[in-house]
N, C-alpha and C positions, 0 to 999 in steps of 0.2 A: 504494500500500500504506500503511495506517497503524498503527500503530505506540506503544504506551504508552511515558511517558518511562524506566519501569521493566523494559520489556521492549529498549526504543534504550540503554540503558544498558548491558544483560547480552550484547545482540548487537552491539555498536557494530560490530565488526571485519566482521561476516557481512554487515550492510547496507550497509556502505560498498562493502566487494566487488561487491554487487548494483547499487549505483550506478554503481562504476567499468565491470567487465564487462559487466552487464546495460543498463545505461542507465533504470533504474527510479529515479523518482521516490519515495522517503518521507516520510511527511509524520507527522511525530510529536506524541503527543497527549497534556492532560496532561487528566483527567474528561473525555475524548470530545471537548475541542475544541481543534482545530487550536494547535501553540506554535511551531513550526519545521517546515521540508525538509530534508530531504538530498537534492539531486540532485547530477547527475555537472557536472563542473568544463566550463566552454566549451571546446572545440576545440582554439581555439589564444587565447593571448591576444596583444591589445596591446601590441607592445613599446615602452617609454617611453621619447623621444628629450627629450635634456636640450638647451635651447634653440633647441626648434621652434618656439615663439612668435616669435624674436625678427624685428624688425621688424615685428610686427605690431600690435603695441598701442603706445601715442603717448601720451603721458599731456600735458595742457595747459600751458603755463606758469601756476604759482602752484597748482597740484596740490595743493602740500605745505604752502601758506598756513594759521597756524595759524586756528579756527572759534570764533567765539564761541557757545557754549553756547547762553546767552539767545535769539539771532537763528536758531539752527541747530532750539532745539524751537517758535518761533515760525512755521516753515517760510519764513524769510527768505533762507535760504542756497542 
């Protein structure tokens, strides 16, 4: 369905419903061409686990050495 940005403005409440409930994709327009979607939100999302990297990344000794500039846009580095 598409949608003017003047008209997504006046119905925001009514499209989203249609998104949530219906599972319809809106695609909103500003002079007939495509500016944004509204579709419905993924399923479930990704729950984000605080230190699931760890162990996995290894960073090298001298990592944190500081770059000479000159040598670094010279592609020395």
């Amino acid at each position: 369905m598409d949608v003017s940005t003047g008209d997504a403005k006046n119905r925001l409440s009514e499209l989203i419903r249609r998104a949530e409930k219906h599972g319809e994709t809106i695609v909103i327009t500003r002079h007939g061409k495509p500016v944004a979607q509204l579709a419905p939100a993924p399923v479930q999302r990704r729950r984000v686990r605080l230190g699931a990297m760890k162990g996995r990344i290894r960073l090298l000794p001298g990592w944190d050495k500081p770059v000479d500039l000159d040598r670094f846009l010279k592609g020395e580095v």
